[in-house]
C-alpha positions, 0 to 999 in steps of 0.5 A: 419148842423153844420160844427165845425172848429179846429186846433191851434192858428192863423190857420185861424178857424174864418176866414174861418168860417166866409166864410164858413158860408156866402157861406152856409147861415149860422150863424157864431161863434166863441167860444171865442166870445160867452164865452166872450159875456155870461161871460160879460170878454175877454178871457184873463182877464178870464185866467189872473184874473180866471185861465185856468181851470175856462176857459175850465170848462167854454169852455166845458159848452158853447160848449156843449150849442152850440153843443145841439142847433138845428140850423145850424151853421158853429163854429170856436172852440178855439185853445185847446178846442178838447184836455180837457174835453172831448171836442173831443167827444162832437165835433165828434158826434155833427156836421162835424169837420175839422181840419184846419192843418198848419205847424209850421213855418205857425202858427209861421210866423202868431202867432208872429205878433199877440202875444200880443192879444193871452194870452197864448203866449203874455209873451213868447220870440220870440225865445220860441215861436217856441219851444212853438207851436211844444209842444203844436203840439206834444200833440194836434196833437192826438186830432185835428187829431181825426176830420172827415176831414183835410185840409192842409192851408200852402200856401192857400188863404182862398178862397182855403181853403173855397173852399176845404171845401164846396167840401168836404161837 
């Protein structure tokens, strides 16, 4: 069984693939970690000296290795991985994918305390950033929502969302 986690930054994917996985006895992977571990670079060294597009062409080639492996794992994908290439598909057909939902005000109250770790945000105001997560909400939505399930985080643990999960599956 491979369960993929998605959603937008800050929505809790590696923690919660971290504790889904230990609960199922499975492995547990971050797409972020494995591209910065076969690329031998951070993921914001890839954007800052490679470029974006050099890092989804990237995301979709570990993604689909991934995805076409026969074991078993539980995959936290990167805030934008559904929405390029094609990804979405790749998603759907390979394994059970679930959206972890968040309010904007619940990624914002997150997000602004790890700024500087996330680079498509880290230039940004603190007054731009709200606005930024509402765009990017607005034309992620059509891809995250396309997931086989959807849970809603606002206001959980993530023993409840775990929970949630290992019910639905």
């Amino acid at each position: 069984m491979k369960i993929i986690l998605l959603g937008y930054m800050a929505s809790g994917k590696s923690t919660i693939a971290n504790k889904l996985a230990k609960s199922l006895n499975l492995q547990s992977i971050d797409l972020d970690d494995y591209i910065e571990e076969n690329e031998g670079i951070n993921i914001k060294n890839i954007f800052k000296d490679k470029g974006e597009i050099y890092f989804r062409n990237k995301e979709n080639y570990y993604l689909k290795e991934l995805t076409k492996n026969k074991n078993d794992f539980v995959l936290a994908l990167g805030g934008g991985t559904p929405c390029y290439t094609n990804n979405i598909d790749l998603i759907t057909e390979n394994g059970i994918s679930i959206y972890l939902k968040a309010t904007i005000q619940t990624l914002f109250d997150r997000l602004i305390l790890e700024k500087s770790q996330r680079p498509l945000i880290s230039e940004l105001s603190d007054e731009k950033l709200k606005e930024f997560i509402a765009k990017h909400l607005f034309e992620r939505t059509l891809f995250y929502e396309k997931a086989q399930h959807i849970i809603t985080i606002d206001g959980k643990t993530t023993n409840e969302i775990t929970s949630e999960i290992l019910n639905l599956i």
